[in-house]
C-alpha positions as CSV (number, residue, x, y, z in Angstrom):
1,X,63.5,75.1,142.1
2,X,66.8,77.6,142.4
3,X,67.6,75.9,138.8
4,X,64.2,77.5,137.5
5,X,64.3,80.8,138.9
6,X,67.6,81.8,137.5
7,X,67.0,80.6,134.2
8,X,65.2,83.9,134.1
9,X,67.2,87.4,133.6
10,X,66.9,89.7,136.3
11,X,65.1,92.9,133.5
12,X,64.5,94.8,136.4
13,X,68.5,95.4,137.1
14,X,70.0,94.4,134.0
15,X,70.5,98.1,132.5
16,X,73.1,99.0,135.7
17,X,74.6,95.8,135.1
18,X,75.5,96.2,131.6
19,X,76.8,99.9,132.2
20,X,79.6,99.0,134.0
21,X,81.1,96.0,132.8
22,X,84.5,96.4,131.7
23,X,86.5,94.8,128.9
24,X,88.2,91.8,129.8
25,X,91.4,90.0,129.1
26,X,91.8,86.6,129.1
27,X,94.9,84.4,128.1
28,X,96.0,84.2,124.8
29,X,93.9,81.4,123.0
30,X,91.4,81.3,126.0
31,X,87.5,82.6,125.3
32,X,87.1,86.0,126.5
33,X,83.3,86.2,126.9
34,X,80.3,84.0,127.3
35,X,77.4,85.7,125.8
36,X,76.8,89.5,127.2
37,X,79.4,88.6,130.1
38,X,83.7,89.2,129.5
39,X,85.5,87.1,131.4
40,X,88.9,88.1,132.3
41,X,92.1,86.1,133.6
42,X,91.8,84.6,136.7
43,X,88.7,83.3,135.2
44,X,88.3,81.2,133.1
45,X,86.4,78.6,130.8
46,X,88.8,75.7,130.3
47,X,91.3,74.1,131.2
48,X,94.6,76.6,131.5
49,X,92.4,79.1,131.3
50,X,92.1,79.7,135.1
51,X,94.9,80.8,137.5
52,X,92.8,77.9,140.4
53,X,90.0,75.7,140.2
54,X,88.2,78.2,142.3
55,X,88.1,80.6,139.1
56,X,86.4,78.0,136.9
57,X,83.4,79.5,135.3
58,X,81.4,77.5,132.9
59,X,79.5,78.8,129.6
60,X,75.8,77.3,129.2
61,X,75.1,77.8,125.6
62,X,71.4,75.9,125.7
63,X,70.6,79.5,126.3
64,X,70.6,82.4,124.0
65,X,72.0,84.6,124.7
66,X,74.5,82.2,126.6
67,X,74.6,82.3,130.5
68,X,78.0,82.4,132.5
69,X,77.5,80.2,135.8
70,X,79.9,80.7,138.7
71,X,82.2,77.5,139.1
72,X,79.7,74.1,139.1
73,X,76.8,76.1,141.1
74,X,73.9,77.4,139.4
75,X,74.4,81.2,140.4
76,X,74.2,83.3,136.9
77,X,77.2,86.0,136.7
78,X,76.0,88.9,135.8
79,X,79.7,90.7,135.5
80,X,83.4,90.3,136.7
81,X,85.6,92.9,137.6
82,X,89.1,93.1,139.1
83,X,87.9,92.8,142.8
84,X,84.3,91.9,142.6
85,X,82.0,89.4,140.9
86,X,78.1,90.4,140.6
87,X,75.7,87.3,140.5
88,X,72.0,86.9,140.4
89,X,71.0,85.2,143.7
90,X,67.4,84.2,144.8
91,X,65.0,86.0,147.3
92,X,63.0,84.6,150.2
93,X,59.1,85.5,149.3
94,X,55.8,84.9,151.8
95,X,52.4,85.2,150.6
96,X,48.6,85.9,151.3
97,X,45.1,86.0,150.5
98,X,41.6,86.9,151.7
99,X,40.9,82.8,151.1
100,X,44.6,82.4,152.9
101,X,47.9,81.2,152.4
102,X,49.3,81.7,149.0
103,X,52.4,80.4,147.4
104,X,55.2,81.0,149.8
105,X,59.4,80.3,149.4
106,X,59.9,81.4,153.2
107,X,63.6,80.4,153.4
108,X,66.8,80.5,150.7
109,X,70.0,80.0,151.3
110,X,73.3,80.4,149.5
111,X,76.9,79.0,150.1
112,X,80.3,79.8,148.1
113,X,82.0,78.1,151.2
114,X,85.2,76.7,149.2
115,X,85.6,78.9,146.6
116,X,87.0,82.3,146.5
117,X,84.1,84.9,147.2
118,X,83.1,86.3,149.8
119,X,79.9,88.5,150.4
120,X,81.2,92.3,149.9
121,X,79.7,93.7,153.2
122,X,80.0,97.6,151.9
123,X,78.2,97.0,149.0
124,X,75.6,94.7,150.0
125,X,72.2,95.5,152.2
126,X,70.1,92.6,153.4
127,X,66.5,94.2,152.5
128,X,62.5,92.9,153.5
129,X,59.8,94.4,152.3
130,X,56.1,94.3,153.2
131,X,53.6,95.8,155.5
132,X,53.6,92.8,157.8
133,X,57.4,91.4,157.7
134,X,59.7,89.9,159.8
135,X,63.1,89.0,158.4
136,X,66.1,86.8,159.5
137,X,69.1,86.7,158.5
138,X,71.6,83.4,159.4
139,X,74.8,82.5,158.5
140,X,74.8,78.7,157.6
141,X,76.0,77.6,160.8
142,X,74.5,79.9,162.4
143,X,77.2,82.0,164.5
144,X,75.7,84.8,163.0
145,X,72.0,86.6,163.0
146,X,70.6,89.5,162.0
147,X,67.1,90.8,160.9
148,X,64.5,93.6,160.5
149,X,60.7,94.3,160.7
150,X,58.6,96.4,158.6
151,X,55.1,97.2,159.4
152,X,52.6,99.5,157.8
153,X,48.9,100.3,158.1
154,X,48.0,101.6,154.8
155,X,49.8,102.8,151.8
156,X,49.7,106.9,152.9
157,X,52.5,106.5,155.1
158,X,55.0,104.5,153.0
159,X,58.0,106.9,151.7
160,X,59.6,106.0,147.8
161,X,63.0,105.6,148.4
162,X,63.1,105.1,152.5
163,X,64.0,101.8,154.2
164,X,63.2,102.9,157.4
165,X,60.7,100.4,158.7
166,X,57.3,101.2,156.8
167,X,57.5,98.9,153.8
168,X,60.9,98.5,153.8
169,X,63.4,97.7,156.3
170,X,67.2,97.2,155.4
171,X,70.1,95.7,157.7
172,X,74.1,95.4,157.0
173,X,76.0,92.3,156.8
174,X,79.3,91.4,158.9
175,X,82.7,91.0,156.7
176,X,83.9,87.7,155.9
177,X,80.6,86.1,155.3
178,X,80.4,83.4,152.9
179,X,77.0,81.9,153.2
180,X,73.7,83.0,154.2
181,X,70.5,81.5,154.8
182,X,67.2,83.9,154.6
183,X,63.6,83.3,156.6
184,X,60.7,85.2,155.9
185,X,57.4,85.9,158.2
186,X,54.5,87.5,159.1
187,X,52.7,88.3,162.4
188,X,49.1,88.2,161.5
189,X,49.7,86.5,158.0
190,X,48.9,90.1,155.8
191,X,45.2,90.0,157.4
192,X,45.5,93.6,157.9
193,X,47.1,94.2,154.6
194,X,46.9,92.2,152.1
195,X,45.0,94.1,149.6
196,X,47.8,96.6,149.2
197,X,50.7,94.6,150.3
198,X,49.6,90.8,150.3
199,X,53.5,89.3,150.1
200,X,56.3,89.8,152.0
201,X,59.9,89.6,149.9
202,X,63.8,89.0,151.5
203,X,66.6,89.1,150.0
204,X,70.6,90.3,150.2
205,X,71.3,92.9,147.3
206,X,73.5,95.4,145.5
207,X,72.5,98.7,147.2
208,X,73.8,100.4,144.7
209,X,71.2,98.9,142.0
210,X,67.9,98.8,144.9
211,X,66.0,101.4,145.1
212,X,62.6,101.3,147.0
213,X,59.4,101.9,145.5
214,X,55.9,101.6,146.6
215,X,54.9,99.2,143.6
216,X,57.6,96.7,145.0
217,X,54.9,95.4,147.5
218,X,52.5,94.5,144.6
219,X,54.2,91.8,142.9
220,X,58.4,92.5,143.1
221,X,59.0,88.2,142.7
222,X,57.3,88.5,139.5
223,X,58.8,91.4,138.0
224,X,62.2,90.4,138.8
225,X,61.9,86.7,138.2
226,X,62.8,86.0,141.5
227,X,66.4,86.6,141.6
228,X,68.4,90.2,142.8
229,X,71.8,91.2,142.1
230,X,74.6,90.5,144.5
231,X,77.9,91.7,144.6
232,X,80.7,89.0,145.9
233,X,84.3,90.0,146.6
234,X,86.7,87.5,145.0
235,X,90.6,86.8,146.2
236,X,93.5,84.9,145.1
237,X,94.6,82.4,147.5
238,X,94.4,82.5,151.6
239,X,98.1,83.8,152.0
240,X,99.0,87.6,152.5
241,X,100.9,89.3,150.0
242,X,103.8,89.3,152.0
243,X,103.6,85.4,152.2
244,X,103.1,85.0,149.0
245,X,105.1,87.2,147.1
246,X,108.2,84.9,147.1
247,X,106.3,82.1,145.7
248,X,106.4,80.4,142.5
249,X,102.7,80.7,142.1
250,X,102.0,84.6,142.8
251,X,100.1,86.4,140.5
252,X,100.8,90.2,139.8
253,X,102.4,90.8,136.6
254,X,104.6,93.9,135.8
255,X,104.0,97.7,136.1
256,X,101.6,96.4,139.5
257,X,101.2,95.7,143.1
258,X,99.8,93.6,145.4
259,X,97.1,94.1,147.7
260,X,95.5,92.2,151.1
261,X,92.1,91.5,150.9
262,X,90.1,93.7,153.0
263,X,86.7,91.3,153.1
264,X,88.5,87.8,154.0
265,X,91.8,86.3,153.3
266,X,94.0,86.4,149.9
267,X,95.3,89.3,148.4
268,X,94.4,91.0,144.9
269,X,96.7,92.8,142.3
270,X,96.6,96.5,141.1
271,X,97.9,98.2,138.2
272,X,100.0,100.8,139.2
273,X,99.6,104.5,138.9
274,X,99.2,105.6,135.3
275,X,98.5,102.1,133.7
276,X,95.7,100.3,132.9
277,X,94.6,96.7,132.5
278,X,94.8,93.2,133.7
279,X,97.4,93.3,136.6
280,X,97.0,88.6,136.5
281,X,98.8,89.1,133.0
282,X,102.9,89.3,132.6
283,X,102.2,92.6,130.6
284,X,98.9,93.2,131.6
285,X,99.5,96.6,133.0
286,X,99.8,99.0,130.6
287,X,101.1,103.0,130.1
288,X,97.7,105.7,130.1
289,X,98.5,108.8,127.9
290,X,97.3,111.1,130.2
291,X,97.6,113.6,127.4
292,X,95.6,111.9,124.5
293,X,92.1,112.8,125.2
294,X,91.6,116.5,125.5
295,X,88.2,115.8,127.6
296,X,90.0,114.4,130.2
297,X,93.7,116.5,130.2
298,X,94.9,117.3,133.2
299,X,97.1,119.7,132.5
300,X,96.1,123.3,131.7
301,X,98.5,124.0,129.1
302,X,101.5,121.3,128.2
303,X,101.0,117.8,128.6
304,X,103.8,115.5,128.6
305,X,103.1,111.9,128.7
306,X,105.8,109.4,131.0
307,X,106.2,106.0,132.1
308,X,103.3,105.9,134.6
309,X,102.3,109.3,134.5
310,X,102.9,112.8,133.3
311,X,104.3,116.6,133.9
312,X,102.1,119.4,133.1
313,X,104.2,122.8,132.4
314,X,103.7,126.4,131.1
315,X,104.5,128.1,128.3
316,X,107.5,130.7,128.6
317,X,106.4,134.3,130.0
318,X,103.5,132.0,132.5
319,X,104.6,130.4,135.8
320,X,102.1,128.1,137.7
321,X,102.2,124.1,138.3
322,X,100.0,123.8,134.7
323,X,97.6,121.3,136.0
324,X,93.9,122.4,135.3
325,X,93.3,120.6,139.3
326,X,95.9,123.1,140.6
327,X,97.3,127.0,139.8
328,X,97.2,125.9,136.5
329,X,99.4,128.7,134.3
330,X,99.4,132.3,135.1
331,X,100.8,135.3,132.7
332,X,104.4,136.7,134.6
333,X,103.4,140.3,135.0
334,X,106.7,141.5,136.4
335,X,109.0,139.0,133.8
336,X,111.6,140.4,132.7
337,X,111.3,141.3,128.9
338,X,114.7,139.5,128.3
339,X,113.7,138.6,124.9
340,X,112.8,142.8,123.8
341,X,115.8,143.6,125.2
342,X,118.3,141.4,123.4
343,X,115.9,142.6,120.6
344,X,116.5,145.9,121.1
345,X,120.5,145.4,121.9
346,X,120.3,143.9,118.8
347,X,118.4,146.6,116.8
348,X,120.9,149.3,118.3
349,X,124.2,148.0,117.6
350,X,123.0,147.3,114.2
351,X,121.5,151.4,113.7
352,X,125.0,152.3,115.6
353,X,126.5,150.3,112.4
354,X,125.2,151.2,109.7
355,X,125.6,155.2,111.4
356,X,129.1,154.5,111.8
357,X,129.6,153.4,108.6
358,X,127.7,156.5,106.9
359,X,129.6,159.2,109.4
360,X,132.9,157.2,107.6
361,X,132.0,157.1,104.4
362,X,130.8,160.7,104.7
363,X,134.3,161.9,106.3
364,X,136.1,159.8,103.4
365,X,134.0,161.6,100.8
366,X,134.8,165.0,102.1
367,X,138.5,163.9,102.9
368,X,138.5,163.2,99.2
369,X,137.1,166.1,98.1
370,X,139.4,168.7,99.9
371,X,142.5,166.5,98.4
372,X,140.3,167.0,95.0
373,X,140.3,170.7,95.5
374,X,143.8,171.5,96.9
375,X,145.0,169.3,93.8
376,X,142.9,171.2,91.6
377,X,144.1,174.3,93.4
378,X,147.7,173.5,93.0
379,X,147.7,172.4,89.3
380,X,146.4,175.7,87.7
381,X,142.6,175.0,88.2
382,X,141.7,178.1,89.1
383,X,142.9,179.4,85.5
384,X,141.9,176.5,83.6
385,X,138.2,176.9,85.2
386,X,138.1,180.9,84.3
387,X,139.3,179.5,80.8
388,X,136.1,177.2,80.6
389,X,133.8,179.5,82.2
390,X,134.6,182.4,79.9
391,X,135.5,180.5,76.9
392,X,132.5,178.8,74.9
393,X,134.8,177.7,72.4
394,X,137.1,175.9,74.8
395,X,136.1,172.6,73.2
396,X,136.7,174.0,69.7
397,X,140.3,174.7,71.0
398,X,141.0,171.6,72.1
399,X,143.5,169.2,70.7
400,X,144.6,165.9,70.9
401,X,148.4,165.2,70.0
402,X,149.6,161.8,68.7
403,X,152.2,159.9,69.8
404,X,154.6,160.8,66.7
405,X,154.0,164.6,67.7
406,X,154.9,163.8,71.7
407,X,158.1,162.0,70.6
408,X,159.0,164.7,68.0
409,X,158.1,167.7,70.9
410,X,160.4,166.3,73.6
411,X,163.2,164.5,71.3
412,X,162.1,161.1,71.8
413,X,161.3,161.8,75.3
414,X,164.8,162.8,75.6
415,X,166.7,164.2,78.9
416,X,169.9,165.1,77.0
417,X,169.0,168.6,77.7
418,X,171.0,169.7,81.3
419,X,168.4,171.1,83.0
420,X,168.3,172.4,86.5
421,X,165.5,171.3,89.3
422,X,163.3,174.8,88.3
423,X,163.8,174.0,84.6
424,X,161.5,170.6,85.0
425,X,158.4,172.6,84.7
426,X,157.2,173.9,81.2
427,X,156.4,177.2,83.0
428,X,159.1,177.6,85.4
429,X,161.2,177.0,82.2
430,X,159.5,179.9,80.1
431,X,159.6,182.2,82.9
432,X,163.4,181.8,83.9
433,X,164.4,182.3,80.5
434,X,162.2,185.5,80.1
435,X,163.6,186.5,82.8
436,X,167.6,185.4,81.7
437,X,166.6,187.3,78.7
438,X,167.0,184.0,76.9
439,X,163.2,183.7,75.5
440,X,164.7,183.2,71.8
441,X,166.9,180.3,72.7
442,X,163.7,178.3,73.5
443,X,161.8,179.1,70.1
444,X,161.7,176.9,67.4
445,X,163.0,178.4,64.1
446,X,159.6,178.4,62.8
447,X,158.0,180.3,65.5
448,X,161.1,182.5,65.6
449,X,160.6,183.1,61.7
450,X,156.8,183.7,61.6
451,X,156.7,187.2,64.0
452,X,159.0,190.0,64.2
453,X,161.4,190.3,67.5
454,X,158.5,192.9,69.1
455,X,155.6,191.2,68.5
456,X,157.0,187.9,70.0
457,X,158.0,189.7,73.2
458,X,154.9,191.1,73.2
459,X,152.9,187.5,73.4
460,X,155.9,186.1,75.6
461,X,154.9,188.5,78.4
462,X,151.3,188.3,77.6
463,X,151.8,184.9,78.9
464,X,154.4,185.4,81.5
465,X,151.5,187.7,83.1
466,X,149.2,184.7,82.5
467,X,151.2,182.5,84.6
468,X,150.7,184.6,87.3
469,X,149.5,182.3,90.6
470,X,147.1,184.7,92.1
471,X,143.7,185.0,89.2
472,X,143.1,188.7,90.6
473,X,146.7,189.5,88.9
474,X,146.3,187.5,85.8
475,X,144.5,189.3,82.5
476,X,141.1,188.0,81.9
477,X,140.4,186.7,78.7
478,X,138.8,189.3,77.3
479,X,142.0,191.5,78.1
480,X,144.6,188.4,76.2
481,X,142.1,188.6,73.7
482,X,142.4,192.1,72.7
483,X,146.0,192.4,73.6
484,X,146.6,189.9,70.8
485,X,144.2,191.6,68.1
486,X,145.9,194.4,68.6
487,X,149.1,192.5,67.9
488,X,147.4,191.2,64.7
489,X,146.4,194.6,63.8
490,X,149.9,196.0,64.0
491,X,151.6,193.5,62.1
492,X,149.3,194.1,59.3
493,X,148.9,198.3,59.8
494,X,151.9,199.3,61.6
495,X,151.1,203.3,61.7
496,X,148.2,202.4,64.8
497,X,151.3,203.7,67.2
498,X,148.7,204.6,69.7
499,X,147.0,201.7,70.1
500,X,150.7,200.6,70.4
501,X,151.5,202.7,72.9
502,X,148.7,201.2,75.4
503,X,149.9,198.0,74.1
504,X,153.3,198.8,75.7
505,X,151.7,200.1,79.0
506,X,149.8,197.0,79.3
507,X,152.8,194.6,79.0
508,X,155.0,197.2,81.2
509,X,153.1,196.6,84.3
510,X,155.1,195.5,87.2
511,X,154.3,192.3,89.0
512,X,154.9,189.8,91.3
513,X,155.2,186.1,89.8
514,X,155.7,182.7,92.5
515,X,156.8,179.9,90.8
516,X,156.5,176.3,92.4
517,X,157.3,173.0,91.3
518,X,154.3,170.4,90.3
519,X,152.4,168.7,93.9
520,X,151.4,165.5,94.4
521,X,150.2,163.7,97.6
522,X,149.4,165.0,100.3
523,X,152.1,167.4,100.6
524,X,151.7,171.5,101.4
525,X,151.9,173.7,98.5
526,X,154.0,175.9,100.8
527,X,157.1,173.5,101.3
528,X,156.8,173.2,97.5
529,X,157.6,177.2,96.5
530,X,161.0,176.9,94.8
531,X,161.7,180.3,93.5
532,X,160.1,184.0,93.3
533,X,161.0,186.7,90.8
534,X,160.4,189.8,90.3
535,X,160.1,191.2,87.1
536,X,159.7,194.7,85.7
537,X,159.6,196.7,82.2
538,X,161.0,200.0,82.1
């Protein structure tokens, strides 16, 4: 009769069942799932599949879809995990009529004495329901009872959702328990009742998937094909994990632990902190990058993923312990702007650069310029720029002398001649022979021939007065210019004796001439005077 019931799916529960089975990993050429059902290493299908006999699990594929059945019982698995298995067990039901009995299971009983499950006592609640109930609860050999009643007089005062004793009554198991046997009855056989709540139901089952509702007491058997989910906890071995951790035969693979069974004897594996997987396999355990999914992140700002786990940070400039859980990363008000100041270091010495290098090249440039002038100064600028400023002609004037005409002007740029140190210079040399009275001895014959004796003295001290150093003593242009028409204009009309006269009183003047010798460098035009004379007509 058990056979029958659970070739029926529980519909009622199945949707909470499906939600939380998790993928499963089995051994490498060992079937991972038996219809809707993964089945993960311990378990196992076939032979060297299983880590013991007691995690045998066999795959009944006259159904569709196929039906996982726990070792050689007939109790459908509904789902394995890493600590728990959930199977569809039957309940205890007791019915009646107005003509009288109707059909009853009163008493159901289930054993997994031998294998490796044990009733989970925190997840499992023995439950009756009915308005006339009385339910026991036995282990097999009895060295453990427990029960509850539930009595009601009509349907107003049953609650949804309470167990409390009207319609529903719940009771918690003991730990360890590995079988239990269920009997169901009634104090005045539903007399009082039975046209709202005509059966009476018991069972042991997930209280996590049970909720009550007032339709339960109509027909709950039927709609639930007579089986409710229960969760068994499931062990390897009988040994602690102290005792067995030295053996040849213990199960935790890397990146795991071990764990004592809290519901009965054995122990369990674990994957460690920050892995994921089978902890039975060699490398079943494996790294989570806490970091991948941005959903689930637990860091506020940087994520970096390690071996097992992972550091949250914060950005430069924010201090905090970057985990979205804790502080999680806060601007630094008060930080010290380390990077604008090196910035602006930076920025300075580069402005103090390029200002250093301007004030340089500006003192160079005026350096330069004062040398430019005091040269200019020194080598007759000041009468060559009163020549171009009051002569438009000056270009006119200008001529260019060939190489033949040099060689022929200084005797194959001879220095036969004996001269002394003042006699270097063109115009010291005119001027100490004007004034040894020798002007004739540095003529050529041609010149000497083309004027009469007066009229080259005349332009001699014309120039002499036009080497003077200081410009306010030397004639302007205009004054050479008529000085030497007036020359002209006596050589070809010698009775203008009064113009000559003038002529004479120009050139008879008395002045002051300073000679120096040519500068160069950097030297002062003072140290460079080399003679003064004084020369005067009369």
């Amino acid at each position: 009769m058990f056979h029958f019931l659970v070739m029926f799916h529980l519909l009622f529960f199945s949707p909470s069942l499906a939600s939380n089975t998790a993928p499963a990993d089995a051994l490498p050429g060992c079937s991972g799932k038996c219809g809707n059902v993964s089945i993960p290493y311990p378990f196992g299908t076939s032979s060297g599949c299983y880590q013991s006999r007691g995690f045998y699990v066999s795959c009944n594929t006259t159904y569709n879809p196929p039906r996982l059945l726990l070792s050689t019982t007939d109790i459908e698995v509904a789902e394995i995990s890493q600590d728990s298995v959930t199977v569809y067990t039957p309940m205890a039901r007791d019915c009646f009529s107005g003509l009288g009995l109707g059909p009853n299971i009163n008493s159901i009983s289930t054993d997994v004495t031998g294998l490796p499950y044990t009733f989970s006592s925190s997840r499992n609640m023995f439950t009756a329901l009915g308005c006339d109930t009385v339910a026991l609860n036995y282990q097999s050999s009895f060295s453990f009872s427990s029960g509850c009643v539930s009595f009601c007089s009509d349907k107003s005062s049953i609650v949804n959702g309470s167990c409390a004793g009207i319609g529903c009554c719940q009771t918690s198991i003991p730990k360890g328990l590995k079988s239990i046997y269920t009997i169901l009855r009634s104090l005045k056989n539903h007399s009082t009742t039975w046209t709202f709540s005509p059966c009476s139901y018991a069972f042991l089952v997930d209280r996590e998937t049970f909720v009550f509702n007032l339709t339960d007491l109509d027909d709950f058997y039927t709609k639930n094909n007579g089986v409710v989910p229960v969760v068994m906890d499931w062990a390897i071995g009988s040994r602690s994990c102290e005792d067995a951790a030295g053996s040849p035969d213990f199960t935790c693979g890397d990146n795991s632990h071990c764990v004592n069974a809290t519901n009965g004897r054995g122990y369990r594996c674990s994957c460690n902190t920050g892995y994921r997987g089978n902890p039975y396999l060699t490398r079943g355990c494996q790294d989570i990058n806490e970091c991948e999914d941005p959903a689930t992140n637990p860091c506020a700002a940087i994520c970096e993923n390690t071996a097992g786990g992972y550091i949250c940070s914060c950005p430069r400039g924010f201090s905090g312990d970057g985990r979205r859980s804790g502080s999680g990363c806060i601007k630094d008000a008060k930080r010290f702007p380390l990077f604008q100041v090196v910035l602006g270091c930076g920025l300075g010495l580069l402005f103090l650069l390029i200002t250093g290098s301007w004030l340089n090249w500006g003192l160079k440039k005026r350096r330069q310029m004062r040398l430019q002038e005091k040269f200019f100064k020194q080598n007759g600028g000041l009468l060559l720029q009163q020549r171009i400023a009051s002569s438009e002609g000056a270009a006119e004037t200008a001529r260019i002398f060939t190489a033949e005409e040099l060689e022929r002007a200084t005797d194959n740029y001879s220095d036969s001649r004996d001269r002394r140190q003042e006699e270097q210079n063109l115009a010291i040399y005119f001027l100490v022979h004007m004034r040894e009275d020798r002007l004739f001895e540095i003529l050529e014959p041609r010149v000497r021939n083309e004027g009469s004796r007066e009229q080259l003295l005349t332009v001699a001290e014309l120039t002499r007065r036009c080497l003077r150093l200081r410009g306010t003593e030397r004639p302007t242009t205009t004054e050479v210019a008529t000085e030497l028409e007036r020359t002209r204009r006596r050589r070809e009309h010698p009775w203008l004796e009064n113009e000559h006269g003038e002529s004479q009183s120009l050139l008879r003047e008395p002045a002051t001439v300073y000679f120096t010798s040519p500068i160069t460098g950097d030297e002062d035009l003072d140290a460079h005077i080399m003679l003064s004379l004084e020369m005067t007509r009369g």
